[in-house]
KOLVEX-275709 format. One record per atom (N, C-alpha, C, O): x, y, z. Coordinates in steps of 0.001 Angstrom, whole numbers, plus 500000, padded with zeros to 6 digits. Layout:
# residues N
((X,Y,Z));
...
***
This chain:
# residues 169
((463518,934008,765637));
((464902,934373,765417));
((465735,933130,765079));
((466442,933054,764074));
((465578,932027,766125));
((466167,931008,765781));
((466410,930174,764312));
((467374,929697,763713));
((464831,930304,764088));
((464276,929956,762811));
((465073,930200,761704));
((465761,929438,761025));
((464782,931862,761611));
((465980,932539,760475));
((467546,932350,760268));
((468311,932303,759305));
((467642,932265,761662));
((469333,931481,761465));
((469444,930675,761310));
((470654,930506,761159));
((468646,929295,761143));
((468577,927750,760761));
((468671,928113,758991));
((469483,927605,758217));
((467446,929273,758588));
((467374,929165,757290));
((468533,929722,756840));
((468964,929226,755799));
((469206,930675,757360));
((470365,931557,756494));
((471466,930692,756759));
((472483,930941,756112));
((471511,929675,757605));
((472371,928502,757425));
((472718,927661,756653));
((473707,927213,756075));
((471292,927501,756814));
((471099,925978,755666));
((470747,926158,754161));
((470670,925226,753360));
((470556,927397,753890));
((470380,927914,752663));
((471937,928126,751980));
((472294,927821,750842));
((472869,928864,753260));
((474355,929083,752902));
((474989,928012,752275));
((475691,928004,751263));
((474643,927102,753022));
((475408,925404,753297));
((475116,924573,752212));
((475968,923841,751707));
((473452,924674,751654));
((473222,924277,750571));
((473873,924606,749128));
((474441,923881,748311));
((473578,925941,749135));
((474413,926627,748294));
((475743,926603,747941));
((476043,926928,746792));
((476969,926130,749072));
((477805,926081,749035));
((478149,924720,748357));
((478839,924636,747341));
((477492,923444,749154));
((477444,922187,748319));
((477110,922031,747169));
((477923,921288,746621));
((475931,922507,746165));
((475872,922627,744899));
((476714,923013,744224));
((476817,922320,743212));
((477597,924036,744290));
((478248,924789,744196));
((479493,924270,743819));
((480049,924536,742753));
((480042,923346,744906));
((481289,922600,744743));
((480487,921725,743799));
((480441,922054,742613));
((479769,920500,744274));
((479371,919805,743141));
((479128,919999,742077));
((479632,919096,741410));
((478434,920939,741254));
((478622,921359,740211));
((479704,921658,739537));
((479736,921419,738330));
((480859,922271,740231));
((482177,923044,739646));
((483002,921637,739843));
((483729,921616,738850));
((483195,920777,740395));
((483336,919094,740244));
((482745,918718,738798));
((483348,918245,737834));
((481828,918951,738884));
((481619,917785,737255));
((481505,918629,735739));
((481206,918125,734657));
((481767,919755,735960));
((481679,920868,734896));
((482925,921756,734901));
((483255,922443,733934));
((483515,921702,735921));
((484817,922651,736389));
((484639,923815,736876));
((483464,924156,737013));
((485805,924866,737323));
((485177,926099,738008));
((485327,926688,737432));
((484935,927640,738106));
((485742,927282,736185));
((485500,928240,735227));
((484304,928111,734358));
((484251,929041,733553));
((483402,927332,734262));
((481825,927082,733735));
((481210,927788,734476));
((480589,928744,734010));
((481209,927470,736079));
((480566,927280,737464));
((480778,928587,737747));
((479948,929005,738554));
((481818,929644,737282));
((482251,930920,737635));
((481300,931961,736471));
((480560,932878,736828));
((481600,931458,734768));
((480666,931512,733836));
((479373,931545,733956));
((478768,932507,733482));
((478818,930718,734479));
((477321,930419,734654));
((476760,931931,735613));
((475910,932787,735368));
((477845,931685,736927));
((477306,932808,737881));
((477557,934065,736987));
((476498,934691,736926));
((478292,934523,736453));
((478442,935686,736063));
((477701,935722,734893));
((477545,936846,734417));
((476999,934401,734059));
((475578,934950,733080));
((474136,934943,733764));
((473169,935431,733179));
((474049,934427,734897));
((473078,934604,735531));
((472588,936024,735984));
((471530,936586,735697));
((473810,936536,736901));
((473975,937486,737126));
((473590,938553,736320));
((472694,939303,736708));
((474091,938708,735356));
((473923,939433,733809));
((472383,939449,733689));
((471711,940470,733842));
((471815,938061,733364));
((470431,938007,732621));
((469489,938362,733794));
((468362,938820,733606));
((469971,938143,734917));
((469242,938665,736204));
((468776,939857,736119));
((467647,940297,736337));
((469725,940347,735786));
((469657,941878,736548));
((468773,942598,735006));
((468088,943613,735131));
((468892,942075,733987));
((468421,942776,732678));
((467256,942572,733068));
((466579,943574,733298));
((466582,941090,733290));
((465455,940792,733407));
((464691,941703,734542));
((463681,942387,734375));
((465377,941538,735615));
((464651,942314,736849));
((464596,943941,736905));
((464025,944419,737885));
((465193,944917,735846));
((465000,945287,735289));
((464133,945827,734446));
((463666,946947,734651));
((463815,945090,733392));
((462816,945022,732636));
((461557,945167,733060));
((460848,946127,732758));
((461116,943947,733991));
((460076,943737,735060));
((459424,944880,735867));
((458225,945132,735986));
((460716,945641,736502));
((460787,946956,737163));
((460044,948063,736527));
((459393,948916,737131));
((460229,947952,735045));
((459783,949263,734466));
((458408,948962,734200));
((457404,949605,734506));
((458541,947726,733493));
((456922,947826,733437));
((455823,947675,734834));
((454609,947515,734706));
((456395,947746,735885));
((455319,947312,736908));
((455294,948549,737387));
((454177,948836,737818));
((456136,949457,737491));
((456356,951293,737458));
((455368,951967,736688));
((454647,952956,736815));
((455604,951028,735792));
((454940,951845,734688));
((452736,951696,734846));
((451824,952433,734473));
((452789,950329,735596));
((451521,949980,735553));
((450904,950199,736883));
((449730,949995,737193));
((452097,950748,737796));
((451784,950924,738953));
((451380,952776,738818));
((450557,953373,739511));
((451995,953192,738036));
((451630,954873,737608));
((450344,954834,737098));
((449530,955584,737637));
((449954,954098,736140));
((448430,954198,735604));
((447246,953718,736739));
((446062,954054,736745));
((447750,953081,737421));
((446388,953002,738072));
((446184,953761,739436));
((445157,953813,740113));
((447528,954393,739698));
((447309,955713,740358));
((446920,956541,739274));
((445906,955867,739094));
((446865,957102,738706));
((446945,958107,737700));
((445098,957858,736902));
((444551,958731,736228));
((444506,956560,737211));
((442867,956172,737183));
((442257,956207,738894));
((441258,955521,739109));
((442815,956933,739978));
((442650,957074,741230));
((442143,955493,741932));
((441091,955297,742541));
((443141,954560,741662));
((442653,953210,741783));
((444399,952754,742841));
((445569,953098,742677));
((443713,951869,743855));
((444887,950994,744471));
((445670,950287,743952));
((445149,949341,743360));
((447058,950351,743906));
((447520,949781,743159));
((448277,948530,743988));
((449506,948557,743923));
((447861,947777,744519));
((447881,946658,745263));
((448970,945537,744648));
((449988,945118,745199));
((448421,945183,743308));
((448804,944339,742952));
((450393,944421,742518));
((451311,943610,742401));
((450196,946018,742321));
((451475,945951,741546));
((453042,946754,742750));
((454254,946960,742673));
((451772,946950,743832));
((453355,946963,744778));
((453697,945654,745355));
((454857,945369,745653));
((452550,944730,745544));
((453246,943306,745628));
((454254,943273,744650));
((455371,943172,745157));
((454245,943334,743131));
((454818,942963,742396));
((456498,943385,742497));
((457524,942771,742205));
((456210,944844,743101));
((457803,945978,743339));
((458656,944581,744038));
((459624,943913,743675));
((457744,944554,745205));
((458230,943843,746610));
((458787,942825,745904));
((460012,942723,745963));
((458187,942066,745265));
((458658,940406,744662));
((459636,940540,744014));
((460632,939919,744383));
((459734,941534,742618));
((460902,941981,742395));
((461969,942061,742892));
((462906,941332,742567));
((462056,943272,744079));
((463362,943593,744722));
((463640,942116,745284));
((464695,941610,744900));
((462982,941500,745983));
((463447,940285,746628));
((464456,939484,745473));
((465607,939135,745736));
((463707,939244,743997));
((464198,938491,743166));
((465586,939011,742911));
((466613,938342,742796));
((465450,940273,742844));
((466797,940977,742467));
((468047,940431,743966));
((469062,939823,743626));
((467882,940639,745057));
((468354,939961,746291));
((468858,938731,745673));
((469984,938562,745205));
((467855,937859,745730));
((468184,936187,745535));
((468846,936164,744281));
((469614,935210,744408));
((469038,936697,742994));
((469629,936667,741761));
((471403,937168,742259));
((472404,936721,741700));
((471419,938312,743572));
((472773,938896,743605));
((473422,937881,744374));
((474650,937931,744299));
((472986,937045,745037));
((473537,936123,746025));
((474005,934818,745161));
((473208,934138,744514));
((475889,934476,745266));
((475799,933213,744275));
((475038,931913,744416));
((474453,931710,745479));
((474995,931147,743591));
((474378,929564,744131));
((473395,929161,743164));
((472786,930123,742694));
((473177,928450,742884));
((472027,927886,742308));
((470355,927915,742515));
((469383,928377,741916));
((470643,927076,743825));
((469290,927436,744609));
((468509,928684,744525));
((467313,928720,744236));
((469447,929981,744865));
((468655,931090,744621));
((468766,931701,743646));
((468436,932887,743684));
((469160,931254,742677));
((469380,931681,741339));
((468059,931378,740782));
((467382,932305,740338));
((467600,930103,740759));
((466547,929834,740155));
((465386,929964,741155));
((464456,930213,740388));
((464987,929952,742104));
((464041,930775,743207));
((463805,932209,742686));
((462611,932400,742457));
((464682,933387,742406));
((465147,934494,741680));
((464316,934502,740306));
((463320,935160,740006));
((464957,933671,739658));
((464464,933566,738313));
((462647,933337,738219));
((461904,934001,737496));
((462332,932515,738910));
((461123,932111,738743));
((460150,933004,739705));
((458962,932693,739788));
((460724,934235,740506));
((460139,935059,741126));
((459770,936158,739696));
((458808,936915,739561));
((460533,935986,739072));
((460593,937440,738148));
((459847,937234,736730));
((459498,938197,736047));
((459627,935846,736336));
((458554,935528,734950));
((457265,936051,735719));
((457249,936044,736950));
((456231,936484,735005));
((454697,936941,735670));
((453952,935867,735390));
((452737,935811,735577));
((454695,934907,734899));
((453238,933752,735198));
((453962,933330,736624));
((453197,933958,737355));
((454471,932992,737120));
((455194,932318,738287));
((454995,933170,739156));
((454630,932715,740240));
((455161,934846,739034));
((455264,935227,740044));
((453516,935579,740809));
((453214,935866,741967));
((452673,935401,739591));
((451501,935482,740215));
((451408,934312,741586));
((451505,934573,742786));
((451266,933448,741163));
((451597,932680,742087));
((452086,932896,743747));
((451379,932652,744725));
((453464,933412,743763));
((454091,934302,744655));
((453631,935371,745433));
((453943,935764,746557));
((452620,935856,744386));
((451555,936948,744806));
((450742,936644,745607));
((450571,937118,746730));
((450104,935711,745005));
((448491,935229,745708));
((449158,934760,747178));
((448671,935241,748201));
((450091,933973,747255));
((450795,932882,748476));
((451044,934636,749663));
((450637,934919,750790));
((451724,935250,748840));
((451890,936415,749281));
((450966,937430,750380));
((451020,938104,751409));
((449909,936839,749029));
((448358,938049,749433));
((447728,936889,750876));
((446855,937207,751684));
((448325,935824,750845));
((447300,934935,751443));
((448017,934502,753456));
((447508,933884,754392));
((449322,935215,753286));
((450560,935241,754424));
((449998,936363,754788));
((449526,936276,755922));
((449789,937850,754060));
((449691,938944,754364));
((448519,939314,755058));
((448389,940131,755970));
((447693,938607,754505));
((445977,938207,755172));
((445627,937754,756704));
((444801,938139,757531));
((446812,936592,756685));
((446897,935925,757965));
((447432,936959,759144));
((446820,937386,760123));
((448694,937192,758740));
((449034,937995,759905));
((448642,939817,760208));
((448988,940445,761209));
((447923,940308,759146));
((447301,941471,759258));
((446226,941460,759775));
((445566,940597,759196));
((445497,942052,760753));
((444496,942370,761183));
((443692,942665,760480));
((444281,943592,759925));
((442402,942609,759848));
((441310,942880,759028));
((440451,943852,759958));
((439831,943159,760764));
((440217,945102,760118));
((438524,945308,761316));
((437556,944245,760299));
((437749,943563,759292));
((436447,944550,761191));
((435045,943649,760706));
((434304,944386,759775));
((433370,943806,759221));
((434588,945783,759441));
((434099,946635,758817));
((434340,946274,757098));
((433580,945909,756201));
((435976,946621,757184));
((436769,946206,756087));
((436982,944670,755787));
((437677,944381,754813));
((436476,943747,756496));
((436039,942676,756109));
((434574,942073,755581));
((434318,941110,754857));
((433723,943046,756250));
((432618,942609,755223));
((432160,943845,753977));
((431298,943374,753234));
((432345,944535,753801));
((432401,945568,752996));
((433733,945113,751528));
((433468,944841,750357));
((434906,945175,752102));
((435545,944662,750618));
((435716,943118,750638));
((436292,942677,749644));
((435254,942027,751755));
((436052,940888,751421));
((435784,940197,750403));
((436347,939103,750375));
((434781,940575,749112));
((434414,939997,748087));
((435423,940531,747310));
((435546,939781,746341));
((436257,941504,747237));
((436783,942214,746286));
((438214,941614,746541));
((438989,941121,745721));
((438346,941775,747805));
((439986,941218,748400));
((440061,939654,747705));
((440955,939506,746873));
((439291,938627,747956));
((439185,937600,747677));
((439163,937391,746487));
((439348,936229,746124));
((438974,938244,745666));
((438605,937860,744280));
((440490,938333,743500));
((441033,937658,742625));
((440972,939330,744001));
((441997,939872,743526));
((443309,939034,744458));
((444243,939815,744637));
((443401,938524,744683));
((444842,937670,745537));
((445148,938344,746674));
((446191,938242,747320));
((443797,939343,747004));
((444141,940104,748833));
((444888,941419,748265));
((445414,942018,749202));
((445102,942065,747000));
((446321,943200,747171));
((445061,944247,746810));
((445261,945410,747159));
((444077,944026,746300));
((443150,945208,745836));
((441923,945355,746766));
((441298,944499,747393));
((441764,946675,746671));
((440398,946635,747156));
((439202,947317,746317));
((439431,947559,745131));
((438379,947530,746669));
((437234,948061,745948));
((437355,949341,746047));
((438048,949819,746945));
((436642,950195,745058));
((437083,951994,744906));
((436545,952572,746067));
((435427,952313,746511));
((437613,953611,746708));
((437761,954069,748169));
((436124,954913,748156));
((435355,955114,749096));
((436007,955257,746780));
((434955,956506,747122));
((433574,955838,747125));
((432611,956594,747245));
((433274,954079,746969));
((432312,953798,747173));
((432100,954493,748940));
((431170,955220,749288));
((433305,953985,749876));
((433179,953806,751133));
((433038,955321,752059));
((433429,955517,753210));
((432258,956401,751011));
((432237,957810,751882));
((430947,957468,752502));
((430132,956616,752148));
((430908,958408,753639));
((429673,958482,754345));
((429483,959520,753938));
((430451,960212,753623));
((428440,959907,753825));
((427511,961592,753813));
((427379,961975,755301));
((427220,961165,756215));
((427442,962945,755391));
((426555,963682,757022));
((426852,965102,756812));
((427571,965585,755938));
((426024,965861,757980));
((426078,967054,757820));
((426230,967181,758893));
((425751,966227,759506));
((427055,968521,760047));
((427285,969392,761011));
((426174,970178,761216));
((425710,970969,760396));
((425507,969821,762964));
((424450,970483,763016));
((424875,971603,764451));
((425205,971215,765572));
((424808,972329,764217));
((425118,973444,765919));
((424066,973544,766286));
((422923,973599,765830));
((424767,973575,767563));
((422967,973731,768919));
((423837,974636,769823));
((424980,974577,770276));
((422756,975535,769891));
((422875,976426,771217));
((423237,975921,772614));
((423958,976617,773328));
((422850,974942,772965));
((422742,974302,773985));
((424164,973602,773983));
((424388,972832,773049));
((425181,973804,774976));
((426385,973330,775108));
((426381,972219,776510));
((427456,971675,776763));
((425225,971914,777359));
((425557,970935,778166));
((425435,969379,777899));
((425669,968520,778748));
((425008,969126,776513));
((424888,968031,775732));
((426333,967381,775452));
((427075,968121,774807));
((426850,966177,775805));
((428178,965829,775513));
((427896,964366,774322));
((428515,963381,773921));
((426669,964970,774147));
((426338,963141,773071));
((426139,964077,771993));
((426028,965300,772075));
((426090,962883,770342));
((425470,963582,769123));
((424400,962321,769037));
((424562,961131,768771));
((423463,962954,769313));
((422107,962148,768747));
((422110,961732,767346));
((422468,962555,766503));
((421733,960479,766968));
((421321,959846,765743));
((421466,958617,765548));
((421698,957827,766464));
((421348,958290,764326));
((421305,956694,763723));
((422091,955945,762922));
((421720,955991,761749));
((422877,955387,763086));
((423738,954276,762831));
((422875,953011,761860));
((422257,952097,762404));
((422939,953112,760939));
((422476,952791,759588));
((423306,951473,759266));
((423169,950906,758181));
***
């Protein structure tokens, strides 16, 4: 908790100092300009981004496939869109460079690799997809329908049995 209020501090504080400094050596109608084309190209861009990751996030539901990568991508988005609405520099360009797809891969993987850490894996789903997870930046996994079991339901007359006999393969 503490933590986060150090950062939403010092992020404020930063922001605020650039801010003046900049509108100091450029004036505040540039400095007012700038925010309000940022703003603008922000939001077109993040936008843009939006549809196509909608759009790529529909097809690979629509090929009965996880679409991992590309709800990271939602997530990174909306954040960018956040940091683009907030004035300042700092997160203007943090924003910006969340929302190009070469950069934001990046963001992804760092993403896939935070998400890894603090999620629990079973041992099951770690040795079964961790070739697949590893290979994709942690957001994909391997096709669900490799992972069916077969079995069949057997009835027995006999009801004082509280076990199911068999073999674990």
């Amino acid at each position: 908790m503490a933590v986060l209020f150090f950062l939403f501090v010092a992020v404020t504080l930063t922001e605020l100092y650039l801010i003046i400094e900049v509108s100091g050596a450029i004036g505040w109608d540039f400095t007012i300009g700038w925010s309000i084309l940022t703003g603008l190209a922000g939001s077109w861009l993040a936008k843009q981004e939006g549809r196509r990751t909608m759009n790529s996030l529909q097809n690979r539901m629509t090929q009965m496939q996880m679409p991992g990568q590309e709800l990271a991508d939602a997530l990174l988005i909306v954040i960018s869109g956040a940091l683009l609405i907030t004035p300042g520099f700092l997160t203007d360009v943090l924003g910006f460079s969340i929302l190009f797809p070469i950069t934001r891969s990046l963001y992804r993987s760092a993403l896939g690799k935070w998400f890894k850490s603090r999620v629990g894996i079973n041992q099951f789903y770690h040795q079964r997809f961790h070739t697949t997870f590893e290979q994709t930046d942690g957001f994909q996994q391997a096709d669900p329908w490799d992972a069916i079991v077969e079995g069949e339901i057997v009835e027995e007359d006999d009801e004082e049995d509280d076990y199911i006999e068999g073999e674990i393969v």
